[in-house]
Backbone atoms as SQL, in Angstrom:
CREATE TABLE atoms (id INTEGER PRIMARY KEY, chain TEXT, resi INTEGER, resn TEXT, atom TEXT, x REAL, y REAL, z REAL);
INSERT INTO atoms VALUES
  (1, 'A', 1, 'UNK', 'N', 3.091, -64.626, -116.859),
  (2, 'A', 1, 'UNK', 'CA', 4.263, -64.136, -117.573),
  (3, 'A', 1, 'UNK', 'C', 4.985, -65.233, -118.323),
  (4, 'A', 2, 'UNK', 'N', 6.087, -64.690, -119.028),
  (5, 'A', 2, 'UNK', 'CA', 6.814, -65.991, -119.853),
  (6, 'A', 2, 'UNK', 'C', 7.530, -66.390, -118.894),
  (7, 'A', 3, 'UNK', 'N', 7.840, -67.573, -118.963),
  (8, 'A', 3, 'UNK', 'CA', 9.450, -68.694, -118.582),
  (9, 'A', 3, 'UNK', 'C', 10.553, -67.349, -118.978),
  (10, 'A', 4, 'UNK', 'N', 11.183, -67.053, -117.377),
  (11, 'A', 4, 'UNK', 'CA', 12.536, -66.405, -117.611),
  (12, 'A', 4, 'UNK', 'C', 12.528, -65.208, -117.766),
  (13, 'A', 5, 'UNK', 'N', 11.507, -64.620, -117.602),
  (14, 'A', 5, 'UNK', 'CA', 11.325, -63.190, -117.419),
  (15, 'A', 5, 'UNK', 'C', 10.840, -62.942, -115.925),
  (16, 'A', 6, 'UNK', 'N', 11.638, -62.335, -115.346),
  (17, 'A', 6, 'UNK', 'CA', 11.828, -61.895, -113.836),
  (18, 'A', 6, 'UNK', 'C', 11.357, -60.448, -114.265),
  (19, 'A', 7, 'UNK', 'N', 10.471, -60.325, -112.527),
  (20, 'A', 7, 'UNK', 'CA', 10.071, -58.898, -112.372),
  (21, 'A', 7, 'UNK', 'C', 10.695, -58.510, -111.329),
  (22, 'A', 8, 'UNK', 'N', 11.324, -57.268, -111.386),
  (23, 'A', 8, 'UNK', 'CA', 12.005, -57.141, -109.921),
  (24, 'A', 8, 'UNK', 'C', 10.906, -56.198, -108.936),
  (25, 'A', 9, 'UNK', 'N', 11.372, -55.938, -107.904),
  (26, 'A', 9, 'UNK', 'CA', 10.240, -55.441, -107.032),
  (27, 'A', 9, 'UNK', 'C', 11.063, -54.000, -106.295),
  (28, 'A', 10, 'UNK', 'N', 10.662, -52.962, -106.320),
  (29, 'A', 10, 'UNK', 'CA', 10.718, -51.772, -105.570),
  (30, 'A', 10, 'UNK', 'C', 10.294, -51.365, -104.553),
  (31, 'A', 11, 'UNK', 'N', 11.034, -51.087, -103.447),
  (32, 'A', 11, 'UNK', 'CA', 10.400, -50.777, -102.005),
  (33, 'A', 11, 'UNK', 'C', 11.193, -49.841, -101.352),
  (34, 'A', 12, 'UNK', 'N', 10.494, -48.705, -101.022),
  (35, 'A', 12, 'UNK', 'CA', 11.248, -47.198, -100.484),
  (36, 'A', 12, 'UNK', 'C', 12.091, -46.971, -101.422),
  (37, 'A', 13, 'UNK', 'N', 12.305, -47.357, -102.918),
  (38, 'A', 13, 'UNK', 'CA', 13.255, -45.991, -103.694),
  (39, 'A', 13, 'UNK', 'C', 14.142, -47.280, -104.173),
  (40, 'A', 14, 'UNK', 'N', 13.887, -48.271, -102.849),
  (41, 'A', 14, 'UNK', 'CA', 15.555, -49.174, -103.215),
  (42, 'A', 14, 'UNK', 'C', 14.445, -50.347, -104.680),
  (43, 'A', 15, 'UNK', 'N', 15.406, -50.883, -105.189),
  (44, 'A', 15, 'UNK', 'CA', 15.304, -52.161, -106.404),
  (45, 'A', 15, 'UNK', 'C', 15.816, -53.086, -105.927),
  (46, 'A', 16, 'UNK', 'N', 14.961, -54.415, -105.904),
  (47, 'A', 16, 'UNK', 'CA', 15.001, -55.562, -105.549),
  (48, 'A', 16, 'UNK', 'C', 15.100, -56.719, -106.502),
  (49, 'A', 17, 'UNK', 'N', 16.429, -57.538, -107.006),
  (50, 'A', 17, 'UNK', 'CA', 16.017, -58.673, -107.796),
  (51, 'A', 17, 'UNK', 'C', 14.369, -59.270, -107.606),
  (52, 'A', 18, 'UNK', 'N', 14.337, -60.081, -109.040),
  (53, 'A', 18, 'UNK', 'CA', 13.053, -61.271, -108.053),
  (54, 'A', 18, 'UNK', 'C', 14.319, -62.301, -107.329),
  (55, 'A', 19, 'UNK', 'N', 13.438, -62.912, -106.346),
  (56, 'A', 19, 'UNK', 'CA', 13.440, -63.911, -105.568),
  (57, 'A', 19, 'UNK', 'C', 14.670, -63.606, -104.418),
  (58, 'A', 20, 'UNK', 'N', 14.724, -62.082, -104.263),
  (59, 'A', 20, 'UNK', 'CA', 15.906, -61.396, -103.547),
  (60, 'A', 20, 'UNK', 'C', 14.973, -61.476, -102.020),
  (61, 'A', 21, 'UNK', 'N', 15.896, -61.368, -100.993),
  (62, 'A', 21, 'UNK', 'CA', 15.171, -61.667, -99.631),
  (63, 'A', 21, 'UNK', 'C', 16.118, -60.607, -98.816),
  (64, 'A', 22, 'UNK', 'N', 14.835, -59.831, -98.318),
  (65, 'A', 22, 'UNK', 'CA', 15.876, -58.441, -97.316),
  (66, 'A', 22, 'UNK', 'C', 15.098, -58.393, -96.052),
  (67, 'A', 23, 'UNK', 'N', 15.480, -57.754, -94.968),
  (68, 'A', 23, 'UNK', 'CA', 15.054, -57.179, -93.797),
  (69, 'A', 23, 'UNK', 'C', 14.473, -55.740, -94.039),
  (70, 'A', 24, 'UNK', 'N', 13.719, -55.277, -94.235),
  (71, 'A', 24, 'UNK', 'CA', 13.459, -53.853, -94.312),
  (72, 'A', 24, 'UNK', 'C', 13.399, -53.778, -92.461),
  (73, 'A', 25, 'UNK', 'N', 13.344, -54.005, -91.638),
  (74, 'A', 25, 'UNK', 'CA', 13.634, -54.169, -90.155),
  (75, 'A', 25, 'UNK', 'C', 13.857, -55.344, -89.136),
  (76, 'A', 26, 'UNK', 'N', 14.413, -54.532, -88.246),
  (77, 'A', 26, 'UNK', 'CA', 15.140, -56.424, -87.628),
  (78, 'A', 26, 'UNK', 'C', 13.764, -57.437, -87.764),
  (79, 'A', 27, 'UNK', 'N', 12.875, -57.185, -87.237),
  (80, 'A', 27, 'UNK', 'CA', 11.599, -58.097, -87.090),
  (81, 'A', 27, 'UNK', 'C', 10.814, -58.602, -88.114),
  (82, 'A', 28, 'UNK', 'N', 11.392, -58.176, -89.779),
  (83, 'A', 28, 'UNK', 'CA', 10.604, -58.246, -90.779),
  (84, 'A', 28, 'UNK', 'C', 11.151, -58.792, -91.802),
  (85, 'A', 29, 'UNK', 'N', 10.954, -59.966, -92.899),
  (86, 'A', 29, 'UNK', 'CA', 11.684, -59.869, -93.767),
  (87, 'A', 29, 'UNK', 'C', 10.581, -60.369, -95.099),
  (88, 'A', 30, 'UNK', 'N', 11.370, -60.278, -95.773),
  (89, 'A', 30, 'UNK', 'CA', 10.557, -59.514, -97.525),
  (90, 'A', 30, 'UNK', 'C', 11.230, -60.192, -98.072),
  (91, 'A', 31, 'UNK', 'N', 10.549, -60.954, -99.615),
  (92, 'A', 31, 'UNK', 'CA', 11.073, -61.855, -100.147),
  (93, 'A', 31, 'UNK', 'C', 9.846, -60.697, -101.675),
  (94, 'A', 32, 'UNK', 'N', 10.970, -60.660, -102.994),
  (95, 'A', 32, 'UNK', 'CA', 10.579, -60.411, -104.127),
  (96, 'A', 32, 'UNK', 'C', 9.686, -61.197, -104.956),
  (97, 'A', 33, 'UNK', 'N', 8.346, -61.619, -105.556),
  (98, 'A', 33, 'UNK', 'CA', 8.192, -62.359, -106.217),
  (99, 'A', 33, 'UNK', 'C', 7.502, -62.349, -107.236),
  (100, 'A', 34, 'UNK', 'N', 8.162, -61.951, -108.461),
  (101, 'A', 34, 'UNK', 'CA', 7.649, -61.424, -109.558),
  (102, 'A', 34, 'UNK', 'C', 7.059, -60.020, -109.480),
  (103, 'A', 35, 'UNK', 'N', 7.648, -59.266, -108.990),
  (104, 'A', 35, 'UNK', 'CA', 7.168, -57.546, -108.972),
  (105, 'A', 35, 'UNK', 'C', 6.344, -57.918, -107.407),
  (106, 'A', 36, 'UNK', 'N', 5.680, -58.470, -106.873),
  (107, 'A', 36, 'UNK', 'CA', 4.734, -58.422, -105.719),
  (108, 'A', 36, 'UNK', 'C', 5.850, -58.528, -104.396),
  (109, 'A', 37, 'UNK', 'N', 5.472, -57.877, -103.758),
  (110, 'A', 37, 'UNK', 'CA', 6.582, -58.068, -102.083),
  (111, 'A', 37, 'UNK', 'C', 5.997, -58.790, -101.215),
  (112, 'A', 38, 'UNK', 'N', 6.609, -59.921, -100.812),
  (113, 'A', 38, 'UNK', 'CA', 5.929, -60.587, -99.266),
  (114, 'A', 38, 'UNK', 'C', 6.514, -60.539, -98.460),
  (115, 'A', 39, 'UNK', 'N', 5.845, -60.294, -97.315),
  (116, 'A', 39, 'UNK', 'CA', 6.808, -60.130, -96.213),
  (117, 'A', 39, 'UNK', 'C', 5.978, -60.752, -94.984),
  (118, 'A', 40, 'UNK', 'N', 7.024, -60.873, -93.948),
  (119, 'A', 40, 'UNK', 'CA', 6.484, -62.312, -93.025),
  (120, 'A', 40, 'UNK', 'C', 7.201, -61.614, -91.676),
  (121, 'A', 41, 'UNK', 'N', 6.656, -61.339, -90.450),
  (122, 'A', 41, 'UNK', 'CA', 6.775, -60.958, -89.327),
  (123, 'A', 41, 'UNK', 'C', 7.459, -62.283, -88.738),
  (124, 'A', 42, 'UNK', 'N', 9.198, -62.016, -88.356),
  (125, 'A', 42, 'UNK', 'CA', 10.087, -62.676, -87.811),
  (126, 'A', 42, 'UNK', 'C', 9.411, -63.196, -86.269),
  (127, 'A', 43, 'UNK', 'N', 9.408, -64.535, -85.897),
  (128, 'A', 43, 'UNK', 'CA', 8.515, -64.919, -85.025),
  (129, 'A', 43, 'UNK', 'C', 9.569, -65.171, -83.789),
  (130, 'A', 44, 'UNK', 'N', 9.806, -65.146, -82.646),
  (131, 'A', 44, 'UNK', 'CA', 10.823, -65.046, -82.058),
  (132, 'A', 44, 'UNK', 'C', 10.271, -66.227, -80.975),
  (133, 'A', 45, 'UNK', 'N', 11.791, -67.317, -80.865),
  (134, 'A', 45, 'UNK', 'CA', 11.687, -68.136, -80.104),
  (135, 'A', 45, 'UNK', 'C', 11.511, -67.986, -78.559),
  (136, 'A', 46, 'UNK', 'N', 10.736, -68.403, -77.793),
  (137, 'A', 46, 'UNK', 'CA', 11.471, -68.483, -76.216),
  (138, 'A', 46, 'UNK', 'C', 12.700, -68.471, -75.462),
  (139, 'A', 47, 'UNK', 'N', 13.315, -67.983, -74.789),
  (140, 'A', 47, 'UNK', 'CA', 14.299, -68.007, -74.503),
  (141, 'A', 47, 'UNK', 'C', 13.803, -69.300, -72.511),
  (142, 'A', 48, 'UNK', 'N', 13.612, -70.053, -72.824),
  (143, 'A', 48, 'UNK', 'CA', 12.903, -70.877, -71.142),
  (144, 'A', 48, 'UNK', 'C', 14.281, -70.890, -70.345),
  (145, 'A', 49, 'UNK', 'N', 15.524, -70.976, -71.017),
  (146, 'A', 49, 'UNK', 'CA', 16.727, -71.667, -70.085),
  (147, 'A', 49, 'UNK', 'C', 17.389, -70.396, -69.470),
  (148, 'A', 50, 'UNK', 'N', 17.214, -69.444, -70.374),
  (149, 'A', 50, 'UNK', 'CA', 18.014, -68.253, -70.088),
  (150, 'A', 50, 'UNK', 'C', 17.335, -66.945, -69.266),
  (151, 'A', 51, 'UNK', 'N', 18.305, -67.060, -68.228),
  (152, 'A', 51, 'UNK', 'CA', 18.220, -65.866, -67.490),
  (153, 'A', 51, 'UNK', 'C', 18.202, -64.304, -67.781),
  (154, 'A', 52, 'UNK', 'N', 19.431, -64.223, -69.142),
  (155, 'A', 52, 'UNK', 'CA', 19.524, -62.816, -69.284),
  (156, 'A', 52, 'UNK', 'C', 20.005, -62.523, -70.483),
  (157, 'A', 53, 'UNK', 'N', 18.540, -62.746, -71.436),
  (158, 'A', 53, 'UNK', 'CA', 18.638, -62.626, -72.900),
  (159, 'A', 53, 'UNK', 'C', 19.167, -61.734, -73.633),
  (160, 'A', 54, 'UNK', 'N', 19.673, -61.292, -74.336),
  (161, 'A', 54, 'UNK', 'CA', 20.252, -59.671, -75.244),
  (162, 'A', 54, 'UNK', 'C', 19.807, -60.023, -76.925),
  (163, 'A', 55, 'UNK', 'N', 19.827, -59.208, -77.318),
  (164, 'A', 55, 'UNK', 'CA', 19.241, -58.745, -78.537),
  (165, 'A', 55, 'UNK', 'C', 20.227, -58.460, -79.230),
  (166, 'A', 56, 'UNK', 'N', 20.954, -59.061, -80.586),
  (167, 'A', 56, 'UNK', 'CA', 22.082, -58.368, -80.745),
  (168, 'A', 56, 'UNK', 'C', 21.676, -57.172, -81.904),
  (169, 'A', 57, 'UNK', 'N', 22.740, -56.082, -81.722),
  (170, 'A', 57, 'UNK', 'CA', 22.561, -54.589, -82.533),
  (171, 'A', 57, 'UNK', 'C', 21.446, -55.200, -84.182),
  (172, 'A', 58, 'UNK', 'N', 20.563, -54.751, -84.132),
  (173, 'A', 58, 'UNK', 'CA', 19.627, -55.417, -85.622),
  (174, 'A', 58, 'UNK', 'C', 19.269, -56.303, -85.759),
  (175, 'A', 59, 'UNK', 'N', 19.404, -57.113, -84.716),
  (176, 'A', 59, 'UNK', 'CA', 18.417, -57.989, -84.941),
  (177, 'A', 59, 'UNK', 'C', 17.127, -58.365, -84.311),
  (178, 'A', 60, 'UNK', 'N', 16.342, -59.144, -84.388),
  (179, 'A', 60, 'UNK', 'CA', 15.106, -59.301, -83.591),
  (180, 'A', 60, 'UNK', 'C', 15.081, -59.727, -82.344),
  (181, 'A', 61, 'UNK', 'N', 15.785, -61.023, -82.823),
  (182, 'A', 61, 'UNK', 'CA', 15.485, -62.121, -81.261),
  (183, 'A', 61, 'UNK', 'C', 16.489, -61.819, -80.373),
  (184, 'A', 62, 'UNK', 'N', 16.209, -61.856, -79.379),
  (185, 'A', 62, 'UNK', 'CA', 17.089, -62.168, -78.466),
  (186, 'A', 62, 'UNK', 'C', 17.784, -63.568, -78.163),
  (187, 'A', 63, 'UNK', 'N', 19.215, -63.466, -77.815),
  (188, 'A', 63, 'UNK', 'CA', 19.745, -64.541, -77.975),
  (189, 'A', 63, 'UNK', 'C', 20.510, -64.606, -76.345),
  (190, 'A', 64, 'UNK', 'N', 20.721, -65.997, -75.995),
  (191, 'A', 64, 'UNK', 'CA', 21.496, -66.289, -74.436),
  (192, 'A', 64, 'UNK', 'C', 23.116, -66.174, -75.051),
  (193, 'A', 65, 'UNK', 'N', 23.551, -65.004, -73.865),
  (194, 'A', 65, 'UNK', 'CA', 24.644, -64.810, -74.313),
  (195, 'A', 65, 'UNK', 'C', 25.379, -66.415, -73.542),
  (196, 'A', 66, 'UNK', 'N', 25.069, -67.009, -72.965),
  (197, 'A', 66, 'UNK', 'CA', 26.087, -68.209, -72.393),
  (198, 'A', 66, 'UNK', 'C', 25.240, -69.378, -72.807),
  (199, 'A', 67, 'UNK', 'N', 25.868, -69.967, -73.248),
  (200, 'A', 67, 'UNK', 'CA', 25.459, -70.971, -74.174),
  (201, 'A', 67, 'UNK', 'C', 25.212, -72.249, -73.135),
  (202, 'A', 68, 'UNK', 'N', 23.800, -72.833, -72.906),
  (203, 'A', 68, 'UNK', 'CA', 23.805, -74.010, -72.084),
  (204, 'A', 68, 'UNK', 'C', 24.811, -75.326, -71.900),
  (205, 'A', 69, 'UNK', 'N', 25.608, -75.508, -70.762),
  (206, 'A', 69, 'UNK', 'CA', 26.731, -76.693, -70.591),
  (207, 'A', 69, 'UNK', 'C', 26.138, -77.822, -70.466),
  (208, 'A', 70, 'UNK', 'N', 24.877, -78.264, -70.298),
  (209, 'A', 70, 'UNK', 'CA', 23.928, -79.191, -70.307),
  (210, 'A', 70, 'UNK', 'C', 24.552, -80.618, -71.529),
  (211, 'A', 71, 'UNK', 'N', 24.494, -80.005, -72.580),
  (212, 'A', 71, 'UNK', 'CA', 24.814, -80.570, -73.475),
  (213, 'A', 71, 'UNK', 'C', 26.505, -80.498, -74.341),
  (214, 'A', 72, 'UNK', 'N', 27.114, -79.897, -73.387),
  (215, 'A', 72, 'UNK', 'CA', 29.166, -80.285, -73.714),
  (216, 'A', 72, 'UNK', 'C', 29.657, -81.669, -73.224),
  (217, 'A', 73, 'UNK', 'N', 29.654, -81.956, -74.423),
  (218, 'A', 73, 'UNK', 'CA', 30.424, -83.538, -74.218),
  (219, 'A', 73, 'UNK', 'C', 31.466, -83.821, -73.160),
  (220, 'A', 74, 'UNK', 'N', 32.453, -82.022, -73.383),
  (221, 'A', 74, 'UNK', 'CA', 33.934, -82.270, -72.630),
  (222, 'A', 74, 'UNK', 'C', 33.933, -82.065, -71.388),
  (223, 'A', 75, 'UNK', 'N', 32.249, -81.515, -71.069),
  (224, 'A', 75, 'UNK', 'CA', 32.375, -81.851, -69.004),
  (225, 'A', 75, 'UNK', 'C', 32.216, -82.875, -68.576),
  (226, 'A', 76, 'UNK', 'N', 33.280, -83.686, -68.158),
  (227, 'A', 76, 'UNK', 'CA', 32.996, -84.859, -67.568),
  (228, 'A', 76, 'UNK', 'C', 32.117, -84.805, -65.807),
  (229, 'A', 77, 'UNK', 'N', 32.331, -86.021, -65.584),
  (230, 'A', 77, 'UNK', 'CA', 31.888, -85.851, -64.036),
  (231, 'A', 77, 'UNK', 'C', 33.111, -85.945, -63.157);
């Protein structure tokens, strides 16, 4: 194509700039590029420290709701 001519990309009905980046689901996300759609399966970290992971509403990963004290400067001994 020429320099500066963007293709936008269509998916389920909706219109997508180029180089626009969406979730079509928590686990998935889609990037426009020049009329073609790519999309890349959200890879989800380990959770090793945490006991009792949650998922927040839409999104993929699960996240530790209490954040490790391991590393707070302001607990002294």
């Amino acid at each position: 194509g020429e320099d500066g001519e963007e293709i936008a990309c269509t998916q389920n009905g909706q219109m997508y700039l180029n180089r626009d980046i969406w979730k079509p689901s928590p686990c998935q996300i889609c990037v426009c590029d020049n009329g073609a759609i790519l999309c890349d399966e959200i890879q989800c970290q380990d959770l090793l420290e945490c006991e009792n992971p949650q998922v927040p509403p839409g999104e993929c990963c699960p996240v530790c709701p209490h954040t490790p004290r391991d590393f707070d400067p302001t607990i002294g001994k």
